[in-house]
Every structure is written in structure tokens, then in C-alpha cells.
ZAMARGU-4260 file (C-alpha; in steps of 0.2 Angstrom, whole numbers, plus 5000, padded with zeros to 4 digits):
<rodrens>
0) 4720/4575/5083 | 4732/4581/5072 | 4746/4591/5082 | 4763/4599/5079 | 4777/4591/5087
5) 4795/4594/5089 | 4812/4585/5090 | 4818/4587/5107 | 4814/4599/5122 | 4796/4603/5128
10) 4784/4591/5125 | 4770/4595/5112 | 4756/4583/5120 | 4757/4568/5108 | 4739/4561/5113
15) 4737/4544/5115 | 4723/4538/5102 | 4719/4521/5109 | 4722/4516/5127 | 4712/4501/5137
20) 4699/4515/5141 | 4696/4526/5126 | 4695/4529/5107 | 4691/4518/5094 | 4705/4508/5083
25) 4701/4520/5068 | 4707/4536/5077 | 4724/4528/5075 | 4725/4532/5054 | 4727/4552/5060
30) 4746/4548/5068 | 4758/4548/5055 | 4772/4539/5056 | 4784/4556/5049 | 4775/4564/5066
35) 4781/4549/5078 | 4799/4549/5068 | 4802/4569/5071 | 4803/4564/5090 | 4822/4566/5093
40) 4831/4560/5109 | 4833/4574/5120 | 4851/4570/5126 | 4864/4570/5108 | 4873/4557/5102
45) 4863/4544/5103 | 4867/4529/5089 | 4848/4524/5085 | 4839/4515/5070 | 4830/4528/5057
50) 4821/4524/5042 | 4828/4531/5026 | 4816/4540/5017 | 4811/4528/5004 | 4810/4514/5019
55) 4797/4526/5026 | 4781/4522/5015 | 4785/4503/5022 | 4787/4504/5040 | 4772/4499/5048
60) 4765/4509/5065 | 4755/4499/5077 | 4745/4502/5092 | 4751/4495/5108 | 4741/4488/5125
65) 4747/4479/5138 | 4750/4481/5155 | 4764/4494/5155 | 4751/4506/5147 | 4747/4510/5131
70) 4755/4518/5113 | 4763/4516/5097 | 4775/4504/5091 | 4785/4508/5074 | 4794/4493/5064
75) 4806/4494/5048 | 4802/4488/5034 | 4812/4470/5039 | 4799/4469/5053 | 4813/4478/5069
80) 4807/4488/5081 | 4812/4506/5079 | 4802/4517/5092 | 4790/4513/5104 | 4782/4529/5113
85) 4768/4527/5126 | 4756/4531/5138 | 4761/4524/5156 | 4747/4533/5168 | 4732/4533/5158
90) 4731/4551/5154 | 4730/4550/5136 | 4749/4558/5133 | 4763/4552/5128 | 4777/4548/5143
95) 4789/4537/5139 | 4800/4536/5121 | 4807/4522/5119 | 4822/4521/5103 | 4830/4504/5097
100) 4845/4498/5087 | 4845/4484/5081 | 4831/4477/5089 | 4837/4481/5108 | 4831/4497/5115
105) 4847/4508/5117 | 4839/4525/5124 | 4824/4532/5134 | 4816/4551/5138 | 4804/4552/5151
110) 4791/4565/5159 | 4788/4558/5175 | 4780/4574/5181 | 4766/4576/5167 | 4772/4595/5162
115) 4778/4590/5146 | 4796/4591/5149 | 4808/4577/5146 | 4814/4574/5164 | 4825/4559/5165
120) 4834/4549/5150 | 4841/4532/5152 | 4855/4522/5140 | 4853/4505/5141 | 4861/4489/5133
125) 4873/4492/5120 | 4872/4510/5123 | 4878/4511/5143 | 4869/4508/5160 | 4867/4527/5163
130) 4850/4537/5171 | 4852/4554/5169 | 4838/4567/5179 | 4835/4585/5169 | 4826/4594/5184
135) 4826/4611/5174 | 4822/4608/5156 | 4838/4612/5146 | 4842/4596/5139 | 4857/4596/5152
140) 4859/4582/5164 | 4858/4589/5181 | 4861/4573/5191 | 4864/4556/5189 | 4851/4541/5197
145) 4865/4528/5187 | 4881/4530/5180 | 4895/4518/5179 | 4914/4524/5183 | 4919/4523/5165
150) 4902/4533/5159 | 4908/4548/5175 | 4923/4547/5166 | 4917/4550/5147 | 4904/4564/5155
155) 4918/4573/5162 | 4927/4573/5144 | 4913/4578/5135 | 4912/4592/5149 | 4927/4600/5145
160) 4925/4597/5128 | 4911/4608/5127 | 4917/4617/5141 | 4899/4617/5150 | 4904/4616/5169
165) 4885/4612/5175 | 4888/4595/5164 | 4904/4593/5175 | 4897/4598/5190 | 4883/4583/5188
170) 4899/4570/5189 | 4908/4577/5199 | 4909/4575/5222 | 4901/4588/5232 | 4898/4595/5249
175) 4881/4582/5249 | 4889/4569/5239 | 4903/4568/5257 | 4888/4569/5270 | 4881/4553/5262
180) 4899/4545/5262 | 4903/4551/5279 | 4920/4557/5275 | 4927/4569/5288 | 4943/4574/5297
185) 4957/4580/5284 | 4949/4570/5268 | 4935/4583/5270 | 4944/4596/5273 | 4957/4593/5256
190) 4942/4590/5247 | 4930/4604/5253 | 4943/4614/5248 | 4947/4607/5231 | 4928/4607/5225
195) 4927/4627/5230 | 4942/4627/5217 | 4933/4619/5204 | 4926/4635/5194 | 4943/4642/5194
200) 4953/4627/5189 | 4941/4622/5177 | 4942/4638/5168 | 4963/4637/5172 | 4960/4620/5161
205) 4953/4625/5148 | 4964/4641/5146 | 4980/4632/5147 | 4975/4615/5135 | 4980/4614/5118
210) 4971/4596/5119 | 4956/4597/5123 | 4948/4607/5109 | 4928/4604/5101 | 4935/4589/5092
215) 4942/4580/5106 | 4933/4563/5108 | 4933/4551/5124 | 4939/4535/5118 | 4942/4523/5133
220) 4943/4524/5152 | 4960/4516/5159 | 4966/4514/5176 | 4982/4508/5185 | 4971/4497/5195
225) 4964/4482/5191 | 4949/4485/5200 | 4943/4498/5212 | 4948/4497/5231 | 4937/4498/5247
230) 4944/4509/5260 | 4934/4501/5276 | 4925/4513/5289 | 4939/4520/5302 | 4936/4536/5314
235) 4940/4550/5309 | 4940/4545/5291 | 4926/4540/5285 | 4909/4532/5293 | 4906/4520/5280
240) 4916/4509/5269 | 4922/4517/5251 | 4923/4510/5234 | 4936/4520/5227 | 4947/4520/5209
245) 4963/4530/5212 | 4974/4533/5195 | 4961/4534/5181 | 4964/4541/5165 | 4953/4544/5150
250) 4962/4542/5131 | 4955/4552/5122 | 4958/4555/5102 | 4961/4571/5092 | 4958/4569/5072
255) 4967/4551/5074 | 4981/4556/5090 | 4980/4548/5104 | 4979/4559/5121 | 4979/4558/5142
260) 4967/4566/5153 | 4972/4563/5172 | 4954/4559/5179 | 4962/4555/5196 | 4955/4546/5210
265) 4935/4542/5209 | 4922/4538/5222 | 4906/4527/5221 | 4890/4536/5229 | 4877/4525/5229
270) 4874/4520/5211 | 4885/4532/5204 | 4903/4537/5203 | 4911/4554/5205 | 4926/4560/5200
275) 4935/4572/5213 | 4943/4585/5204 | 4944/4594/5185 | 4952/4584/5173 | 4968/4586/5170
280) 4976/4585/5151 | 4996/4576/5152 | 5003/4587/5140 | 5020/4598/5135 | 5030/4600/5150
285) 5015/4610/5161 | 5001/4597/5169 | 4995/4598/5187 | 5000/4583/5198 | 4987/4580/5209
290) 4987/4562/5220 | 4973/4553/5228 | 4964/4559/5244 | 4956/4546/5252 | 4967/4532/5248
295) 4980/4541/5257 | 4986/4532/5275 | 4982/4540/5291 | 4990/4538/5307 | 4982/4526/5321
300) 4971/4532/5335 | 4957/4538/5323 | 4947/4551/5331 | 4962/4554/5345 | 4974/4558/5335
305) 4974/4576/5338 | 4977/4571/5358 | 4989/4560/5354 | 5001/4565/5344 | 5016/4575/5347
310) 5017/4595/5343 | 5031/4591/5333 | 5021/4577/5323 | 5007/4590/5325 | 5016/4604/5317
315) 5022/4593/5300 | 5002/4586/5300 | 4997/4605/5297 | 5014/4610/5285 | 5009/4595/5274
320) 4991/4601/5271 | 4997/4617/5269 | 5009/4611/5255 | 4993/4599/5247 | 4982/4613/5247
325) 4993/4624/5237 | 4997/4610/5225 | 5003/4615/5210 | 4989/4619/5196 | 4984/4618/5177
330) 4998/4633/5174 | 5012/4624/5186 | 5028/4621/5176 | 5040/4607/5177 | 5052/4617/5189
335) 5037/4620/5201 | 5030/4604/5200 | 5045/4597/5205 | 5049/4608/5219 | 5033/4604/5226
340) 5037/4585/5224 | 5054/4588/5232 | 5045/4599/5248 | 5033/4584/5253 | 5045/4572/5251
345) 5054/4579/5264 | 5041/4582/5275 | 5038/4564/5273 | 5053/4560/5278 | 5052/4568/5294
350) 5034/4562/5300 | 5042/4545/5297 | 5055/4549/5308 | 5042/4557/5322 | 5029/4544/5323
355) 5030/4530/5337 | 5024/4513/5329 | 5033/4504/5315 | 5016/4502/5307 | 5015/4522/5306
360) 5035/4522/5302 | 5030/4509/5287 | 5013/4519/5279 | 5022/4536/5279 | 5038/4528/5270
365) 5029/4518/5257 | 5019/4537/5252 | 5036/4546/5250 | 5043/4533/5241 | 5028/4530/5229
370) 5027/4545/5226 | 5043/4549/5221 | 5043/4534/5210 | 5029/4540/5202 | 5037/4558/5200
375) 5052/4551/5195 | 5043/4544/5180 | 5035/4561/5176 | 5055/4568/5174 | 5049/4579/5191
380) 5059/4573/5205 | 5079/4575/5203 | 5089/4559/5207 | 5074/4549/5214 | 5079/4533/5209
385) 5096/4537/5219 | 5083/4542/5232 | 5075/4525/5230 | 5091/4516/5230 | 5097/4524/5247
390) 5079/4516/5255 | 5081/4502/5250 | 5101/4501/5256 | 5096/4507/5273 | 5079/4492/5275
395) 5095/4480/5269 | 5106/4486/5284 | 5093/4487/5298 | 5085/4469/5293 | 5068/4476/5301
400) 5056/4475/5289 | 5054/4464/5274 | 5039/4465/5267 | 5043/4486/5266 | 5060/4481/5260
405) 5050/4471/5245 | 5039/4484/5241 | 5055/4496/5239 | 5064/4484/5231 | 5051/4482/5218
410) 5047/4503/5214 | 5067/4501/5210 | 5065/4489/5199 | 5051/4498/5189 | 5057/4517/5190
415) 5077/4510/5184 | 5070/4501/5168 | 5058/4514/5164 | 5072/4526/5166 | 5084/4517/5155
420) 5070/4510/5139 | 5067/4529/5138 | 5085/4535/5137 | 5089/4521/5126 | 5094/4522/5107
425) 5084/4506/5099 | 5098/4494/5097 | 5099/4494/5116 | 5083/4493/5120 | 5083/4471/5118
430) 5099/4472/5130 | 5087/4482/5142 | 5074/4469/5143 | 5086/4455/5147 | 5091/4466/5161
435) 5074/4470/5167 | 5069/4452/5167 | 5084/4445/5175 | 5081/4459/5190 | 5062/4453/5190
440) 5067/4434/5192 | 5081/4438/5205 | 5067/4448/5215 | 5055/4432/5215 | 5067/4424/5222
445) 5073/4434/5235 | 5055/4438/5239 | 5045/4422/5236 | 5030/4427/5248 | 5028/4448/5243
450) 5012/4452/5236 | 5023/4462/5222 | 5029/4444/5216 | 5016/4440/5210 | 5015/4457/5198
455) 5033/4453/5195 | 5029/4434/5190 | 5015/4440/5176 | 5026/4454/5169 | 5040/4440/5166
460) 5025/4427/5158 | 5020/4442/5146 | 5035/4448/5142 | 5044/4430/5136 | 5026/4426/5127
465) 5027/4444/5118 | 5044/4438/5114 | 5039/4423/5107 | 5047/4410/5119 | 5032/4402/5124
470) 5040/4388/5134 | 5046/4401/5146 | 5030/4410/5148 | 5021/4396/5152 | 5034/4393/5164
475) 5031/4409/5173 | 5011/4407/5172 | 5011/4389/5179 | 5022/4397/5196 | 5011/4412/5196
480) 4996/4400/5198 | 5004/4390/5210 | 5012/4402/5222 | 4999/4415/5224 | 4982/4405/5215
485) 4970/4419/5224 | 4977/4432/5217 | 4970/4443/5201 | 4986/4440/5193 | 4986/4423/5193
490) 4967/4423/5187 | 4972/4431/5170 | 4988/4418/5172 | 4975/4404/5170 | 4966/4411/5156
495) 4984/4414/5146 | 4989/4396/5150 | 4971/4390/5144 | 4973/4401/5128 | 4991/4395/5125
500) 4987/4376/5126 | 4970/4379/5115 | 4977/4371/5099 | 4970/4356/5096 | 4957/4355/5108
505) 4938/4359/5106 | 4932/4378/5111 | 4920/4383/5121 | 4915/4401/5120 | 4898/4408/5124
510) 4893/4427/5129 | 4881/4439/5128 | 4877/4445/5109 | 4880/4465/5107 | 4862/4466/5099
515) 4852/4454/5111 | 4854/4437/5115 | 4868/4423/5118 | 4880/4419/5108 | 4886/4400/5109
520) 4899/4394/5096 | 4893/4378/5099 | 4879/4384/5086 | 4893/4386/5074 | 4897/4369/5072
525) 4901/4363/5054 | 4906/4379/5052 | 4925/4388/5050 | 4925/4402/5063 | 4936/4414/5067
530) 4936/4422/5084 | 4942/4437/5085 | 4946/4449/5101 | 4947/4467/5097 | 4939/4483/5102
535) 4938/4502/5093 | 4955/4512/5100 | 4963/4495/5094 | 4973/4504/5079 | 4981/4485/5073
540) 4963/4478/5073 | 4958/4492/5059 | 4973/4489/5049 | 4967/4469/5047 | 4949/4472/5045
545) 4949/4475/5026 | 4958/4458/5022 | 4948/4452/5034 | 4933/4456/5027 | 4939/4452/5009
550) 4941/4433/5018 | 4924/4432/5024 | 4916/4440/5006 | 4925/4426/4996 | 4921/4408/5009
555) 4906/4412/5019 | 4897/4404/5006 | 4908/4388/5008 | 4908/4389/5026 | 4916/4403/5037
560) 4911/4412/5049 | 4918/4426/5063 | 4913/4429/5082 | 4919/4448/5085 | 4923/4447/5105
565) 4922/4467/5109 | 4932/4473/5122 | 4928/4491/5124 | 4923/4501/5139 | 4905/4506/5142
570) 4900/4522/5132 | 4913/4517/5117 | 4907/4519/5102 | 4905/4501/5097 | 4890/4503/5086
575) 4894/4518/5077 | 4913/4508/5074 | 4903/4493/5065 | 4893/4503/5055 | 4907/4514/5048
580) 4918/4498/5045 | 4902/4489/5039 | 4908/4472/5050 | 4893/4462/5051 | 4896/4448/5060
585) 4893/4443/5077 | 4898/4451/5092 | 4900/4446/5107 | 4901/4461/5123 | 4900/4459/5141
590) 4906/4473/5154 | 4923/4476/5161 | 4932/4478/5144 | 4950/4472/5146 | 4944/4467/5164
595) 4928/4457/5156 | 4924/4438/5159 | 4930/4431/5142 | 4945/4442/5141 | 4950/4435/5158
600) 4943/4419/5153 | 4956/4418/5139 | 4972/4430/5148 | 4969/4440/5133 | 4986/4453/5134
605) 4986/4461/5114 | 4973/4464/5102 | 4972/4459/5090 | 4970/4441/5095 | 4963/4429/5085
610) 4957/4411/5084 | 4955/4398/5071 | 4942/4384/5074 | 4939/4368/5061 | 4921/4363/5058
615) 4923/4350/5073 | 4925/4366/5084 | 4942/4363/5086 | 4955/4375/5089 | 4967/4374/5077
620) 4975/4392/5081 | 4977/4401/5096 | 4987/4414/5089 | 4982/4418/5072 | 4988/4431/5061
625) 4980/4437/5045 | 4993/4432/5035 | 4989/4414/5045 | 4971/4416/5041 | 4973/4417/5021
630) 4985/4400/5023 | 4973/4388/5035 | 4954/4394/5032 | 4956/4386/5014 | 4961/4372/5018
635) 4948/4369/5033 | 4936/4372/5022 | 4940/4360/5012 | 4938/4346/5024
</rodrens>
């Protein structure tokens, strides 16, 4: 019975001893438990529980019945579940491997064929929500069954990281991937054209990057969005409804510096996402811009456009796909880049001028100017915000369109402060702001029903509070919440103003635990508790931890105690954070990170943020610091 076995890769049949149908119980003795603890997830990098070696003579090793097959169970020495491997089908091998952390099951191989290969891997709970398929055996993820948009987005890093293009290639939108989609007309053409491109740029990437190197880690997906869009079904686009990211960037970290990776626009086919180009690293003065495909507007008449449109509007169509699929690459510098921007926006211009409808006239308009906003930004468009300016002069003097005329006047707004905090020696820098904020509150009021007002109302609300003039930040929340009450904005309005008027009131705050089940601060009561909001990339939240922790080693005997609500994105290394820091107290994590219930819930805008609650479960800080902490804990403990 007794048989060799081996950490990952090809299966060495691990027979199953005892199943409803066959051997005896005392079979079971020739399974060691150093035999069941060689067995090694097949994918890297997963953060699971192993014995140490003197823990290994008192782990315990059962055998396991029950409807799902049979198998083994291994248990520390505490009594936790640390692997559970078993038989599924009844043919006396082992098919399924099952590893825990603390307690939950994190990661599991499967041979779903019976040819003694690990064919699938799945990452649950604290470890992600992905389900990978290895159709050839090399321990390299050939498809995806489940991946979430910030799991695509860590897979592509790790790609390019590793530089392994098959890895890439498994996150990444293909030719099948846009039959299923329906995407056709000029989106299929662009991104045809941009995936036959992939091998090259990929290699143009990684040749050109100074950042992304093998110590390059993904630390957090990010996105100028606040959730992804859905672009409905229209002829000649697409044949069903999209669910579609555009802007996303991954952070990465490099020995302790922080990094950008333009991920670009992203696309969800069935349960999993896709990224449509190579990533892109933001760094020295070469980067490739590369916009959004399917989020682009298109003209009306769908499937008869080509009909209906003029030769001259026929003729730019054709010159501005010409000009996108020559986009400038990985290699392009500054001065190309920028001629680029300069060519499109000129041929924007004049399809705005050739088209027939205002509608048309107003979606070619708003691309130009976005776009040169955002280039303006990026130091490769010369005098766009004069550009800017001139638009929004010429909406003013025609009176026709006022919701395009708030859009513009906004993008100003935005590109002129930018432009000036970066230009600014510090001492100006508070002069600035005032500025900013007196043109965001005179905007409001110019344009009290824009859907920009409402971005503009929760930028003042944030800014005053990070200021520390509370009064006038909840000001600014309370008309955000009014005026526009469906909007996302005022949603995390609602949770600020609730966070803000916490002191003195009771709190409720329940979630799900990072290692299992709920966690209810109700349970605490009797209790000191801290609540603290934080998550790994938070560089402030490391600085506190060690008096922090010093805090909770002198009065958790007398009384304290600290909820840890995580924020991070799915994939981040949570687990691995709270073993290195040695944090053990609760944690709450539910998805969404920034974007998750109790960070909404609470209109969290900083990390750190931290709560102090008495032993009646009443707030008695909303806004703590450490400093804070070492004052009020002692004396609430005292009570």
C-alpha cells in the first residue's frame, strides 16, 4: 500500500484505503501523515497551514465517509483542519485535495479526468474566487471557469512578471472570447487587430520596462470608475449587453516603491473577466497610451451607417482607424505620443463638424475633449487646457447645449487645478485649494442639475473634512444627499455623515470574519474595542501597528479588544500581511475593497480610520488617532 508520492505535477495514485465499499479500518495505519503532507498545491503561492516538524508527531489523520466520497482528513495538534484529500467517484484514488488556513478551505487541485493529472485548481474564501482549468499538465493555467476583474488583473501582472505569455494569454480577450460577446463592426475590427499584436507588444514590454522586473509584486487593483459600466446591445456593436471596466490600473510594489501598470479597459465573459490589451507600465517619459475600445460612442443608424453617412464623414471614419491602429507603442516617446493625441483630436473635430444630429455633434465633442483632458494631464497635449477653455467659450456663446457645456466646464475645472498643484512650490499649494474649491462651489451653482455636480459636491465634502472643517463638510454631504440621493456619490455621502455624527451613539457593525464566520460587535459588549479600517498597500496603517499592538499586549487583559475591518482587493495578500505583522485580532473582509458594504456603510475616504467604542458599545471616537488611543483607552477601561 505503501507508495511514492510527489509535491505537485502528476499524480502518484494515492489509493484510497477505506471507502463505503472496501477495506478494512486497519489498512488506514499504512498512510503516513509525512506522505499526505508532501502533497503541494499544484499552482504557487498559496498561503496554507503546515505543521512544523515537531507539530507533526501530534497531528492526528483520520479517515473520512460521507456522501461526497471518501478520504483522509489531517488536524493540527489544536484540533484545525489542515488537509482533506479524497476519493469523489469511488475508484479507490485520490481526486480532490483540499488545503485550509485557519480553518477555512483556501485552495483546491482536482483530476476530474482520472489520468492522474491535476486538471483544475480552485481559490476559495480568503484566498479569491478563482477556478483555473490546466488542460495540458504543466502547472500553467490554460483557462479560467472563474475569475473576478481584480484576480484578471493580478494574473496579468504575475504574467509579465514572469514574462510567461501562455499565463497572459489565459486572461486575456480572444477571437472566441468576441464571438460569445457578439462584438462586431469597428470594435472587432480594433480589437482583432490589437490581439494579433499581443506577442509583439508583449515582448516590446517587457524589453522597454525597467519596472517590471522578477521582484515586481501586484498589490491592488484600482480603477477610475466606481463600478464597471454596461454598454447595452446596439447593431452593429455588439449583439448583447457588455459589463465593461474602462481605466483600470494595477499598483504594483518594487522592494517597498510604489508603481502603475495601465490594465486599460476590461470586459466580463461569462464568469470571467478579460483584459484587452498587454499591460502597460506608467513610467520615465515613454508609455503607450492606449484608450478604451468598446466604450467609445458610435454614430446613430447602427447597422446603416455605412449607407448613410456622407463620403466626407466616411472618409475621417476610415482616417481615424487608421490613426488608432497605429497607436503609438511600448517604445513611443513623449513627442510621438503627443502627436498622435494632437492628429485625433483634430480628426475629431472635424467628424463633429460633419455629422447631422446634435446628438452625434455632442458624443464626438465629449471624446475629443476627454481625451485631451486626460492627455493634458499626462504632459502630452500642448495647450489643452487653452483647447478646453476655447469649448467651453464657444457652448457659452451659442447657448445650445447645457448639459455638454457642464460636462466641459467640469474637465476645466479638473485639468486647470491639476495643472497648477503640480507646477506649485508648497507654500502655494493651500492658496490652490481655496481656488479649486471656490470654482467647484461656483460650478454647483451654475449647474445644479449636471450629473458632474454631484462629483463636484463629494470632492468639496472630502476636501473641507481632510481639512478639518467638519461643519462645512457635512454641509456639502447633507446637499449631495438631497439633490442627487440615487447617486453613488451621495451613497458614500450617507456613510460619511453617519461616520461623522457617530460619537456618542451606540455602533452597529457586523461582517463576514476573514477566517469563517460573522463577526458582530454586539458580542463585544463589556468590552473596549477598537475598530480599525485598513488594508496591506495602506503605508500609514504599518507605521501605527507596532504601538498599536503594544496597546492591546498591556489592556487586553483589563478589557480591550480590536475589530481589523480589511479593505483589500481580492488576491491581496491579507493573510500573509497578518502573519508577518503577527496581528491577531479579528478581521472583518467582504468584497469590493474601497467599494465594499462597510466601507460604504461608514463613507470611509483615508486609512487609517479608526474607532473607539466604550464597554456600553458606544462610540466615543469616530476619528481616532494613535496618539488618541494611548489618552482614552485607559480611561474607558477604567469605567
Amino acid at each position: 500500500m505503501t507508495r511514492p508520492v510527489q509535491p505537485v505535477g502528476r499524480i502518484i495514485r494515492l489509493t484510497v484505503v477505506l471507502s463505503v465499499f472496501s477495506l478494512p479500518v486497519p489498512c488506514f495505519a499504512q498512510v503516513k501523515i509525512d506522505s499526505v503532507l508532501a502533497y503541494k498545491p499544484a499552482q504557487p503561492g498559496v498561503d496554507i497551514d503546515t505543521p512544523t516538524a515537531e507539530e507533526i508527531p501530534n497531528c492526528k489523520l483520520e479517515v473520512e465517509r460521507n456522501e461526497g466520497g471518501s478520504g483522509w482528513a489531517l488536524y493540527s495538534p489544536q484540533g484545525q483542519i489542515l488537509r482533506r484529500f479524497m476519493d469523489t467517484n469511488a475508484d479507490r484514488g485520490v481526486d480532490e485535495f483540499r488545503y485550509y488556513k485557519n480553518g477555512l478551505e483556501v485552495y483546491r487541485d482536482l483530476d476530474t479526468n482520472g489520468d492522474n493529472e491535476i486538471d483544475q485548481s480552485r481559490w476559495m474564501n480568503t484566498a479569491g474566487s478563482r477556478w483555473g482549468v490546466d488542460s495540458d499538465g504543466d502547472r500553467i493555467i490554460d483557462s479560467w471557469k472563474i475569475i473576478s476583474a481584480e484576480e484578471a488583473s493580478r494574473e496579468a501582472i504575475l504574467a509579465m512578471v514572469e514574462r510567461n505569455e501562455k499565463r497572459l494569454a489565459a486572461v486575456m480577450l480572444n477571437v472566441e472570447d468576441m464571438k460569445t460577446l457578439g462584438i462586431q463592426g469597428d470594435s472587432a475590427a480594433k480589437l482583432t487587430a490589437r490581439i494579433k499584436e499581443s506577442s509583439q507588444t508583449f515582448r516590446s514590454v517587457l524589453t522597454n520596462s525597467k519596472m517590471l522586473t522578477p521582484q515586481t509584486t501586484w498589490t491592488r487593483f484600482d480603477c477610475s470608475m466606481l463600478m464597471p459600466n454596461l454598454i447595452p446591445a446596439e447593431p452593429g456593436k455588439t449583439a448583447n449587453d457588455l459589463i465593461v471596466y474602462e481605466n483600470v490600473m494595477a499598483i504594483v510594489d518594487n522592494a517597498g516603491t510604489s508603481g502603475f501598470v495601465q490594465i486599460g479597459e476590461m470586459v466580463r465573459v461569462g464568469n470571467t473577466w478579460k483584459v484587452t490589451q498587454v499591460p502597460q507600465p506608467l513610467e520615465g517619459e515613454k508609455f503607450e497610451l492606449s484608450g478604451g475600445i468598446l466604450l467609445q460612442p458610435t454614430i446613430a443608424g447602427g447597422a446603416g451607417l455605412t449607407q448613410s453617412m456622407s463620403p466626407k464623414m466616411k472618409e475621417l471614419i476610415d482616417q481615424l482607424g487608421a490613426l488608432d491602429e497605429k497607436a503609438p507603442q511600448a517604445q513611443a516617446s513623449q513627442d510621438e505620443i503627443t502627436k498622435y493625441n494632437v492628429a485625433r483630436s483634430q480628426l475629431l473635430a472635424m467628424l463633429a463638424n460633419e455629422v447631422t444630429t446634435d446628438e452625434e455633434r455632442k458624443n464626438w465633442i465629449r471624446t475629443r475633449l476627454e481625451g485631451i483632458a486626460a492627455a493634458t494631464q499626462m504632459k502630452t497635449f500642448p495647450n489643452g487646457l487653452d483647447e478646453i477653455k476655447k469649448a467651453e467659450q464657444d457652448l457659452r456663446a451659442s447657448k445650445a447645449d447645457n448639459e455638454l457645456l457642464a460636462f466641459v466646464a467640469f474637465q476645466r475645472i479638473l485639468v486647470d487645478y491639476n495643472m497648477q498643484l503640480e507646477a506649485a512650490a508648497p507654500p502655494d499649494r493651500t492658496k490652490i485649494q481655496q481656488s479649486w474649491l471656490k470654482a467647484l462651489e461656483d460650478y454647483v451653482t451654475e449647474f445644479p442639475s449636471a450629473q458632474e455636480s454631484a462629483d463636484a459636491m463629494l470632492q468639496l465634502a472630502i476636501t473641507y473634512e481632510f481639512n478639518g472643517n467638519v461643519n462645512e463638510s457635512k454641509a456639502w454631504y447633507t446637499k449631495l444627499i438631497a439633490a442627487y440621493p440615487q447617486s453613488a456619490a451621495a451613497t458614500r455621502g450617507k456613510g460619511a455623515m453617519r461616520r461623522l455624527e457617530l460619537k456618542g451613539k451606540p455602533l452597529a457593525l457586523a461582517g463576514k470574519g476573514l477566517t469563517g464566520g460573522p463577526i458582530d460587535i454586539a458580542k463585544y459588549r463589556g468590552k473596549v474595542v477598537v475598530v480599525i479600517f485598513w488594508a496591506t498597500w495602506c503605508t500609514p496603517c504599518t507605521e501605527d501597528l507596532p504601538q498599536i499592538q503594544q496597546l492591546y499586549q498591556t489592556h487586553q487583559k483589563d478589557g480591550l479588544e480590536i475589530i481589523g475591518v480589511n479593505l483589500d482587493s481580492p488576491g491581496g495578500p491579507i493573510q500573509q500581511y497578518l502573519q508577518n505583522y503577527k496581528v491577531n485580532w479579528a478581521q472583518i473582509h467582504e468584497e469590493g475593497a474601497l467599494e465594499s458594504r462597510p466601507a460604504v456603510e461608514f463613507g470611509v475616504i483615508s486609512l487609517p480610520t479608526m474607532f473607539i467604542v466604550d464597554r456600553n458599545g458606544v462610540v466615543a471616537s469616530s476619528s481616532a488617532t494613535v496618539d488618541e488611543m494611548k489618552k482614552v483607552i485607559p480611561d474607558l477601561l477604567k469605567k
